[in-house]
SEDRENTOR-671442 format. One line per 10 residues: their letters; for each residue x, y, z of C-alpha. Coordinates in Angstrom, 1 decimal, always signed. Layout:
residues N
A) X Y Z ~ ...
This chain:
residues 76
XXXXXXXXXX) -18.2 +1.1 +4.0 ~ -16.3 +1.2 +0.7 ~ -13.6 -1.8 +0.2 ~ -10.1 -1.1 -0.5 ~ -7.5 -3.7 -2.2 ~ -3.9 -2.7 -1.1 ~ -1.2 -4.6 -3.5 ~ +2.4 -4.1 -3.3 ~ +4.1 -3.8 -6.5 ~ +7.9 -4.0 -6.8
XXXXXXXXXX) +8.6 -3.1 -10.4 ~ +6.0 -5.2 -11.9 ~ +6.2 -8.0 -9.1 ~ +3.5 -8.5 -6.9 ~ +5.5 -10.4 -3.6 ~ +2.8 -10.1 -1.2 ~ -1.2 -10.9 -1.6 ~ -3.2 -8.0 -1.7 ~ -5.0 -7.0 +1.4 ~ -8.8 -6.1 +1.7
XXXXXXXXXX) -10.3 -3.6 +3.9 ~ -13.4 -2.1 +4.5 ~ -12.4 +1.7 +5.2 ~ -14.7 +5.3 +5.1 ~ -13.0 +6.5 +2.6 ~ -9.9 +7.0 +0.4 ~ -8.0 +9.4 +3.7 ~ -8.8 +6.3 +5.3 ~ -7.0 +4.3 +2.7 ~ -4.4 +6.8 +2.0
XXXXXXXXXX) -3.7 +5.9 +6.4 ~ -3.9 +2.4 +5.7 ~ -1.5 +2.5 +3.0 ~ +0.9 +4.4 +4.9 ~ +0.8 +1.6 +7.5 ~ +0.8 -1.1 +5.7 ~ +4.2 +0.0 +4.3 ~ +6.0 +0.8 +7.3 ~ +4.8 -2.6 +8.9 ~ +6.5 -4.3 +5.7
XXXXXXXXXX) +9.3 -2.3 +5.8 ~ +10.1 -3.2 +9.5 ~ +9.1 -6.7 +9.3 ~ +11.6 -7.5 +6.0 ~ +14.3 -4.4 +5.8 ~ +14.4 -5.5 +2.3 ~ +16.3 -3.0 +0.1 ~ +14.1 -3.5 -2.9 ~ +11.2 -2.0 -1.3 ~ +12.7 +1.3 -1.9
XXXXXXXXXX) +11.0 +0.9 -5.3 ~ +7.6 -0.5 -3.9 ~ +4.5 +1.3 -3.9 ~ +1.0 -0.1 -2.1 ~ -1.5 +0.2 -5.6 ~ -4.9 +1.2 -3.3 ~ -8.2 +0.2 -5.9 ~ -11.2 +0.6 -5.4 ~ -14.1 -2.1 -5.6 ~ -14.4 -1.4 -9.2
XXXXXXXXXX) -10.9 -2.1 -9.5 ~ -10.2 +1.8 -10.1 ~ -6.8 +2.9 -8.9 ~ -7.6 +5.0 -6.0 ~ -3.8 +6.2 -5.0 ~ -0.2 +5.2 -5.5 ~ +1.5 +5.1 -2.3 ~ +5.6 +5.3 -2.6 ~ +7.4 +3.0 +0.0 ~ +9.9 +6.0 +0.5
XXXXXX) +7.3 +8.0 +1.6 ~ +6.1 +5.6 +4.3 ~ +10.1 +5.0 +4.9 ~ +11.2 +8.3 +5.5 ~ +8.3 +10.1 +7.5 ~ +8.8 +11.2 +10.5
């Protein structure tokens, strides 16, 4: 299975150490992502996150996907 490094970035901070996982695939990652940032978002309720994203790369450090806190924050 692929690795994935999650990192959240807020503006061009990096609060939290990235995460590794060993996922499928990148709609595995994408899930992952979407997780990750909801969990963070309940745990802290910290306003700045509203500009976070979770930067997914791949093992080759390629950015696989950009996933927007607000779009973990406001789904259903």
């Amino acid at each position: 299975m692929p690795t994935y490094r999650f990192t959240i970035l807020i503006d061009d901070q990096t609060p939290h150490e990235p995460v590794f996982r060993h996922l499928r695939d990148a709609d595995a990652a994408y899930d992952e992502a979407k997780r990750l940032a909801q969990e963070i978002w309940a745990a802290s309720g910290d306003r700045r996150l509203m500009r976070a994203v979770v930067v997914v790369t791949d093992a080759a450090g390629e950015i696989v996907l950009e996933f927007p806190f607000t779009e973990a924050i406001t789904a259903p």
